[in-house]
N, C-alpha and C positions, 0 to 999 in steps of 0.2 A: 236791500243793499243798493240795487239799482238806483232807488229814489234819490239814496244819501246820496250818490255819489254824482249825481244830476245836482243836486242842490250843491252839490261843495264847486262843481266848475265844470260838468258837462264833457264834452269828450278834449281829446288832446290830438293836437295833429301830427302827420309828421314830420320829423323835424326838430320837435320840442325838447328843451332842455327838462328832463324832471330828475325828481330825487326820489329813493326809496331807502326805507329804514333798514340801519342791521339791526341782529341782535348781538348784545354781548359777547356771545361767544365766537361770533366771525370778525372780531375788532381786537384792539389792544387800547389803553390808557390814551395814549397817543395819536391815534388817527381817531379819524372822525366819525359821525354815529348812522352817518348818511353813505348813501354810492351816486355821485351823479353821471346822468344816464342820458341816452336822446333817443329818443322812439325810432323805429326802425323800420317798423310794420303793425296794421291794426287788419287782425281778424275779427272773424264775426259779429260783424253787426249786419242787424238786421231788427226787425219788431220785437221778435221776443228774444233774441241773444245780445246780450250788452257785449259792448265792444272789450277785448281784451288787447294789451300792447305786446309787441317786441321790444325788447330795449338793448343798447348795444356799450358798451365802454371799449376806453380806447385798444382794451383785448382782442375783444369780440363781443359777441351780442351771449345774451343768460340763458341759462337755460330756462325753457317753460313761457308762458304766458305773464301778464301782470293785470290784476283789473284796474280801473280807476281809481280807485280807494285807495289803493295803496302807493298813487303816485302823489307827490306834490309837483307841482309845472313852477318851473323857472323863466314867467315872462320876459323879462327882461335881458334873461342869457341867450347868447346865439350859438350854434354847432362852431364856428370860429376862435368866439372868445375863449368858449372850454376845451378847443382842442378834439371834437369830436367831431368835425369835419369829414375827415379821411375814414371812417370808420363810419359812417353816415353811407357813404358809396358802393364801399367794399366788405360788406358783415358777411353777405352769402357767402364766402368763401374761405370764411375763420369758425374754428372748432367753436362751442359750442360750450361756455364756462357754465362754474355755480357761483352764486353768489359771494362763498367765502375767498373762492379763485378769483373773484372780480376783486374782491376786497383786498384778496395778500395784492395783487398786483399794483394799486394805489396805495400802498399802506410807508409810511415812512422810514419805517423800520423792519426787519427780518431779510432773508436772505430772500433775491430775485433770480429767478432762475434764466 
């Protein structure tokens, strides 16, 4: 898994705009299939531990770890363009979402609390 994931683009810095997949059931028809996200912090790396990410939306940052695999990096986006600027600075100090809580939070539709 490390291999692939070296061959697909290697580590991601911080800073980086990426995306990671939902599944089905943390979406609706309507919003989209992705969460964009911007790295926050990279643990472990070292020889034998592949690096794993933090990633944070304009929430907060997710819960858990993320490996490479499962990000795609959005070179061309900056923490500015997408609004994830401010949230880039200030993660240490926001509770701590899941995924689907990151998702209702972007989502176009349902009630915001």
């Amino acid at each position: 898994m490390k291999t692939k994931a070296q061959k697909i683009g290697g580590d991601v810095d911080l800073g980086s705009i990426v995306q990671i997949s939902l599944s089905d059931v943390d979406t609706v028809k309507v919003d989209g299939k992705v969460l964009t996200l911007v790295v926050v912090e990279k643990v472990g790396e070292g020889q034998n531990n592949p690096s794993k990410y933090r990633l944070a939306c304009k929430e907060g940052p997710l819960k858990g770890l993320y490996h490479r695999f499962y990000l795609t990096p959005l070179p061309e986006a900056t923490k500015e363009l997408t609004g994830l600027d401010t949230i880039f600075t200030t993660w240490e100090g926001k509770a701590a979402l899941t995924v689907r809580e990151a998702a209702r939070s972007m989502s176009m539709v349902g009630v915001k609390e």
